[in-house]
C-alpha positions as a printed NumPy array, in Angstrom:
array([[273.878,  12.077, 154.017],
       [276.59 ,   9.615, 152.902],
       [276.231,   6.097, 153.876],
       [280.248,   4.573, 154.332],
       [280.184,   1.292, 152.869],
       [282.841,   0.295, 154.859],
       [281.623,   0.357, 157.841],
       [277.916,   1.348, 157.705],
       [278.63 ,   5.432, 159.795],
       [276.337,   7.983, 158.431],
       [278.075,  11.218, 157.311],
       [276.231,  14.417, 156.363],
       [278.056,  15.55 , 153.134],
       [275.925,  18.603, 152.334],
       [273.727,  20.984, 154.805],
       [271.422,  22.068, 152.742],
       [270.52 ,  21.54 , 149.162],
       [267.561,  23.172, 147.492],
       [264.647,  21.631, 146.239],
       [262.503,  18.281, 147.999],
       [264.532,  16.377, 145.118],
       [267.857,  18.076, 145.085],
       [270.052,  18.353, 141.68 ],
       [273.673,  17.517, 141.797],
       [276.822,  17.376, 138.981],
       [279.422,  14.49 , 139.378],
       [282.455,  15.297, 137.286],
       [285.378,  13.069, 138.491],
       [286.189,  12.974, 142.169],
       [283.757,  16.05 , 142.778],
       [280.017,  16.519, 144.189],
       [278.284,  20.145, 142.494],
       [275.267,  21.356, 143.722],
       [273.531,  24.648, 144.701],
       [273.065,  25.664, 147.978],
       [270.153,  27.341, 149.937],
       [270.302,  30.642, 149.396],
       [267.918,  33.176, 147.491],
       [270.452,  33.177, 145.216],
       [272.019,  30.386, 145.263],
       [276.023,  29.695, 145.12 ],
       [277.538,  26.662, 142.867],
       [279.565,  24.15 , 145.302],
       [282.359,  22.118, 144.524],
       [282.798,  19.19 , 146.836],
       [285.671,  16.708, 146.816],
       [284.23 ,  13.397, 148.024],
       [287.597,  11.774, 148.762],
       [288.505,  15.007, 151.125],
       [285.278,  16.383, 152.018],
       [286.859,  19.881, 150.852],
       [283.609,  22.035, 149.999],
       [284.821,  25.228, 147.432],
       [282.082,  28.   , 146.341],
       [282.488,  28.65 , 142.767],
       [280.284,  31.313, 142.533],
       [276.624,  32.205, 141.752],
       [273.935,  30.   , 139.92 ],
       [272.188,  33.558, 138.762],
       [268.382,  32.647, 138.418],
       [268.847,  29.267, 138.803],
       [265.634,  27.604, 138.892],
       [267.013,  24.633, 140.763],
       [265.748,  21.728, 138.283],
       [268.952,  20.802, 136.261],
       [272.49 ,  20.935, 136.999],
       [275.004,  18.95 , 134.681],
       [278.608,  19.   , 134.857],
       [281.232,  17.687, 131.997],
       [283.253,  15.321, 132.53 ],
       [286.54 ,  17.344, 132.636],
       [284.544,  20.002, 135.739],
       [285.487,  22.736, 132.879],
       [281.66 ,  23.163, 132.019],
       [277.988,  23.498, 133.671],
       [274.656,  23.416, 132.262],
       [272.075,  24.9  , 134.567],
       [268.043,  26.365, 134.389],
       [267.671,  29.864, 134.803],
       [264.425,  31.768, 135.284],
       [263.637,  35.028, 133.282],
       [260.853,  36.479, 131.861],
       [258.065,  34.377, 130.367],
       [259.913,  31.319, 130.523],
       [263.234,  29.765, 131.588],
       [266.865,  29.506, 129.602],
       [269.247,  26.867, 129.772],
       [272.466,  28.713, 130.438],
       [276.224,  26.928, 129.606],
       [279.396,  28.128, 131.449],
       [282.579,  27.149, 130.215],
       [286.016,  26.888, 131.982],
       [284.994,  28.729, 135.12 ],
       [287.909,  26.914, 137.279]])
């Protein structure tokens, strides 16, 4: 949910994230997060338009860290494997 400062309205931004504390990237103008599914898909949301992209899939993603640059050319993310997790870095995926 989104509170408007303006005028006080309530406005749900995201349906579902994952996790009781969900994980989100700022970069600029736009809201990342992962959403629901088994496997979950990396969102791109534009908080002036409330335009909501899929950028594709956060493969293993264990759902505790999400960090995007600055510039939305790069995310850091947990991933699950074997024995452990990795920290995985994608670069210019726009």
């Amino acid at each position: 949910m989104a509170l408007t400062l303006q005028d006080g309205t309530l406005r749900t931004v995201v349906d579902c994230v994952r996790n009781s504390q969900p994980v989100f990237g700022v970069a600029t103008d736009d809201l990342y997060y992962g959403d629901c599914a088994p496997e979950p898909a990396l969102h791109r949301l534009d908080i002036s338009s409330g335009s909501d992209e899929t950028l594709g899939t956060l493969e293993g993603w264990w759902g505790n860290a999400l960090t995007v640059s600055p510039d939305g050319k790069t995310v850091l993310y947990d991933r699950r494997v074997s024995g452990g997790s990795d920290i995985v870095l994608i670069e210019n995926f726009r």
